[in-house]
C-alpha positions in Angstrom: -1.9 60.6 112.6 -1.3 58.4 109.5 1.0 55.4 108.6 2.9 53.2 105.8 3.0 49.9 106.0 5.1 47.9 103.2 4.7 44.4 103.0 5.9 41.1 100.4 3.5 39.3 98.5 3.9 35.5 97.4 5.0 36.8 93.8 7.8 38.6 95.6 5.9 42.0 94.7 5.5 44.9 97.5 2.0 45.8 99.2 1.6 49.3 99.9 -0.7 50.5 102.3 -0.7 54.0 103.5 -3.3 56.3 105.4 -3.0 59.8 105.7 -4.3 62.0 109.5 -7.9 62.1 107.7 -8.4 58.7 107.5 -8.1 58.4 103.7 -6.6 54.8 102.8 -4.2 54.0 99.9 -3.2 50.9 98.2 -0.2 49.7 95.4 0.9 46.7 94.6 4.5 47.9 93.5 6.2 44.7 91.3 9.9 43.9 91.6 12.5 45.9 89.6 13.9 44.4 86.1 17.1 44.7 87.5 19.6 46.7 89.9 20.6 50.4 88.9 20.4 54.3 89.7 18.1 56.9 90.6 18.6 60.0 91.4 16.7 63.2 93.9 16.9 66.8 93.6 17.1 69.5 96.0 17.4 73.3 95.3 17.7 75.8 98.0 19.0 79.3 98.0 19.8 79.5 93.9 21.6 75.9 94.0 20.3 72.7 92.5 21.9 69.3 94.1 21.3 66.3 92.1 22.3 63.0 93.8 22.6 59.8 91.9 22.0 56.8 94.3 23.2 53.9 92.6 24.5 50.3 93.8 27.7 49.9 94.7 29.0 47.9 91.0 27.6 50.1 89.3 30.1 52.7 86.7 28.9 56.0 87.1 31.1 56.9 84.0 28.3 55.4 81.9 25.4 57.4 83.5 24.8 61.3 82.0 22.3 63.6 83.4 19.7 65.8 80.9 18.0 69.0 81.6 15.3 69.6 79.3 12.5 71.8 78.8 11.5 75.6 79.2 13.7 76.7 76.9 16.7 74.8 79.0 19.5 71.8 77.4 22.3 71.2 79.6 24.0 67.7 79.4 26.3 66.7 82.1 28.7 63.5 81.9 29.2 61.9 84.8 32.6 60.7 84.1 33.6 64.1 84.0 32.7 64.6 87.8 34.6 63.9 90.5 31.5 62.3 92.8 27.9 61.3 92.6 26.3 64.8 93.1 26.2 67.7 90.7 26.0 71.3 91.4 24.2 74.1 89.5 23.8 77.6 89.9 19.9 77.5 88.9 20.7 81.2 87.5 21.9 79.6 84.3 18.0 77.7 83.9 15.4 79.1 82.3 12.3 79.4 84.6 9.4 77.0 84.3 9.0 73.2 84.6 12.2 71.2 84.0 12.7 67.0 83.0 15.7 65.6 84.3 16.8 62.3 83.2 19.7 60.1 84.2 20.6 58.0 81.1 23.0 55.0 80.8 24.4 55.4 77.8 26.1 51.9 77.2 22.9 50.2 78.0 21.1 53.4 75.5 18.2 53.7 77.9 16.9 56.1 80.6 17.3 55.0 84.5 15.1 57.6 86.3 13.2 60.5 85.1 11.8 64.0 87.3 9.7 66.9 86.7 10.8 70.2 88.8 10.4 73.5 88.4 12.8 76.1 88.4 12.0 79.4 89.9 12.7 82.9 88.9 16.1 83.6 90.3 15.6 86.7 93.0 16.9 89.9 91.8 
């Protein structure tokens, strides 16, 4: 059986230890953020594809836009334009192959979070 065990450091950084049921031992020293803001996970199941911004609470989601890029794919989606923090796609309208998704803030002109998935093959 392995563990995680997250600790402080005196330059208010996180220590990362982890060991997996082998026995095999890994370490990060993981610095502070720059600041407070979003990220975002993905799940897909069944032809669907939840993203979930997880954001503090003062932050304006109207700012933040989602991008889908890659594998012949380019769908933008404005966040002001939904009505809460999770979107929903049919993953039928995706091209198959290996997607980026990036949550921007587009007052601050920068990107938040960035993931790789991949899209399947929708089932006939």
């Amino acid at each position: 059986m392995g563990y995680v065990s997250v600790n402080t450091t005196p330059e208010d950084s996180l220590y990362l230890e982890a060991e997996d049921f082998h026995g095999n031992l890994c370490y990060a020293n993981i610095p502070q953020p720059l600041e407070r803001g979003a990220t975002f996970h993905v799940i897909q199941r069944s032809g669907m594809m939840n993203i979930e911004i997880i954001h503090t609470e003062d932050m304006d989601l109207t700012d933040l836009s989602i991008v889908l890029y890659g594998a012949g794919n380019l769908l933008t989606i404005k966040m002001r334009e939904q009505q809460s923090n999770i979107v929903r796609l049919e993953t039928g309208i995706l091209h198959p192959g290996i997607v980026n998704i990036a949550l921007l803030d587009e007052r601050k002109n920068q990107v938040l979070a960035e993931r790789l998935i991949y899209v399947e093959q929708p089932l006939p």
